[in-house]
N, C-alpha and C positions, 0 to 999 in steps of 0.2 A: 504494500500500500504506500504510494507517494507521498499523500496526505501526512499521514505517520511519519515518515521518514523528515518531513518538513517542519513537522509539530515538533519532535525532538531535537529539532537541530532549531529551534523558538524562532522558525519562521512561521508566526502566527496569519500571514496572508495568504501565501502562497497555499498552506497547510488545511487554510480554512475551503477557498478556490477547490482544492484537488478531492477532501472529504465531501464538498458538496456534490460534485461528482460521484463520487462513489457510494452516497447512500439511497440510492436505488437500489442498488445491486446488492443491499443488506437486507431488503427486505424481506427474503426464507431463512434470515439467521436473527435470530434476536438477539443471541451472547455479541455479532458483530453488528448490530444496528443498535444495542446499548453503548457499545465501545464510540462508534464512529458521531454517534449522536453526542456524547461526553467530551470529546475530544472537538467535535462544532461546538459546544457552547464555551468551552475552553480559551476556543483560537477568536472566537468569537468577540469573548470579556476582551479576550489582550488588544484585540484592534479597535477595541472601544464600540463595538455592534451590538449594545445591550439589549435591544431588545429580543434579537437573535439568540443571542448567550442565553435569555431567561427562555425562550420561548423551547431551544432544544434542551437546556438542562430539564422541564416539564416533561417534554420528551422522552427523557432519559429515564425520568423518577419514574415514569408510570411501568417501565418495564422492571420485570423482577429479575436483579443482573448484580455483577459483584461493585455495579457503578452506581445504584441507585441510592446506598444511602450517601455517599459523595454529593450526587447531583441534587439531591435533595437540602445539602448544607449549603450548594451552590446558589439557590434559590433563595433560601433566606438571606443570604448574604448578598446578592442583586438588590433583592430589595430594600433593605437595611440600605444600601448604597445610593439607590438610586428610586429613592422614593415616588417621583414624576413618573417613571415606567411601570405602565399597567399591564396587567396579563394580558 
């Protein structure tokens, strides 16, 4: 995955770009459409895309994955930050 490769090397644009791409193609895996979803709202906070960030870390939580209590702390702390952004 491009995407990934570009997340851990904290290019968060390019990273965010290549996952959007690719989650289609997650969608008969949940274990990788919780990951690739976690990892968009990730690269998403860093380029400052907040409403994206909250809107896939939502995403994330609702699935049952080793990302959801993560993306679930991710959410309260969106909003905690950025009170003006609504669901």
């Amino acid at each position: 995955m491009i995407g990934k490769q570009y997340f851990k090397q904290h290019m968060y644009g390019p990273a965010e770009n290549e996952l959007r791409k690719t989650l289609p193609l997650a969608e008969g895996n949940q274990d990788l459409k919780a990951e690739v979803l976690f990892l968009l709202g990730f690269a998403n906070y860093k380029i400052e895309n907040i409403k994206d960030a909250l809107r896939f870390n939502q995403q994330c939580a609702a699935i049952a994955s080793r990302f959801r209590a993560q993306a679930a702390k991710n959410i309260t702390v969106i909003k905690n930050q950025y009170r003006a952004v609504r669901q």
